[in-house]
C-alpha positions, 0 to 999 in steps of 0.5 A, spaced: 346 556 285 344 557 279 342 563 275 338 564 269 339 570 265 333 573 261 334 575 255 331 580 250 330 580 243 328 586 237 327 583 232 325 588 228 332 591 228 336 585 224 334 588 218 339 593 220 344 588 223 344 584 216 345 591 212 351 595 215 354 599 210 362 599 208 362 608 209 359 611 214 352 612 212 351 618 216 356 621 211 352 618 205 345 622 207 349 629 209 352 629 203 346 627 199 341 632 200 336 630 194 335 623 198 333 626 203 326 624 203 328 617 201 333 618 207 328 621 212 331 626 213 326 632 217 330 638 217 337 640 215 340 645 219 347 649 219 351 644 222 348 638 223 341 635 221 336 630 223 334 623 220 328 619 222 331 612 225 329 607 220 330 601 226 327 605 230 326 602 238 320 606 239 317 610 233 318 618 232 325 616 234 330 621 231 338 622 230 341 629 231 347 628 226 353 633 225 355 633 218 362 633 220 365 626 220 367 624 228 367 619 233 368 624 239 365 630 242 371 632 245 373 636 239 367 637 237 367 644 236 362 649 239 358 651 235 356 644 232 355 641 240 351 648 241 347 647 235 346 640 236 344 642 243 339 646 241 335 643 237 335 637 243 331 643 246 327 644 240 326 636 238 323 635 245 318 640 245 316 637 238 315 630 240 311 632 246 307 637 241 307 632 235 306 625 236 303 626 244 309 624 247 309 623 255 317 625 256 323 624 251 329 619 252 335 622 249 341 619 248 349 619 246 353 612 244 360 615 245 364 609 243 362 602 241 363 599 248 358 604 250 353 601 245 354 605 239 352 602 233 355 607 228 362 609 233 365 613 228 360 618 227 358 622 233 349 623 234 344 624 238 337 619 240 331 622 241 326 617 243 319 619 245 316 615 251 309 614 253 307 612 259 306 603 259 309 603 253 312 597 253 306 592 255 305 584 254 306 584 247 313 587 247 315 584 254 312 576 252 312 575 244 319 579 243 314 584 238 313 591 238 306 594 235 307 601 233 300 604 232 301 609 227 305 608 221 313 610 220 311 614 214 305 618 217 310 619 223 315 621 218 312 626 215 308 629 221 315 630 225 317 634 218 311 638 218 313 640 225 320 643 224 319 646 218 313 650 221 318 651 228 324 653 223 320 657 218 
């Protein structure tokens, strides 16, 4: 018997597949602070922040980043997965509270085996979700439609945690 296999494209991610930087771009935005804007960086926090994924699967996807450079939580020291923990928590509710959404994936890639794109340095994903949100478009002509644009979505999860941690 022979079996077909389906597969699934996101096109709008090769811009991202065509650009991999040489040095660790997470270590490039967390040593650049005034790029921040140009970054997509929404807020800075004592050891880590968070970053707007600009090859987003959904939109208002965001990263929880440490500004420490490592591949693992295993030594990742306390504070910094507490931190990071928190503002998973925090995120959450901003995302619901923001942008509406229905439930939140929140994810970790540990290792290029696991599907992490940027191995070498450990972050979160949280993606928001709304119910039916992968519909006939996405499924059929490989396309995503975002309904609102990335930059009012960017500044609209910027807004929100500067009020959360004013």
């Amino acid at each position: 018997m022979k079996r077909f296999f389906k597969h699934e494209f996101s096109p709008w991610r090769s811009e991202y597949f065509k650009s991999k930087p040489t040095k660790c771009v997470f270590c490039d935005i967390a040593q650049n602070p005034q790029n921040d804007d140009d970054n997509f960086v929404l807020f800075r926090f004592k050891y880590c922040f968070c970053v707007m994924n600009r090859y987003p699967y959904t939109l208002g996807e965001f990263m929880i980043i440490p500004y420490k450079h490592i591949d693992n939580i295993e030594n990742l020291a306390d504070e910094i997965w507490s931190e990071m923990s928190k503002i998973a928590k925090i995120g959450t509710k901003i995302l619901k509270n923001t942008l509406h959404a229905s439930g939140v994936n929140i994810g970790m890639n540990l290792g290029i085996a696991a599907g992490a794109g940027i191995s070498e340095h450990i972050h979160y994903h949280l993606v928001p979700r709304w119910e039916r949100d992968t519909n006939f478009i996405t499924t059929i002509a490989h396309t995503r439609v975002h309904g609102v644009p990335f930059m009012e979505e960017f500044q609209a999860l910027k807004v929100a945690f500067k009020k959360e941690f004013a």
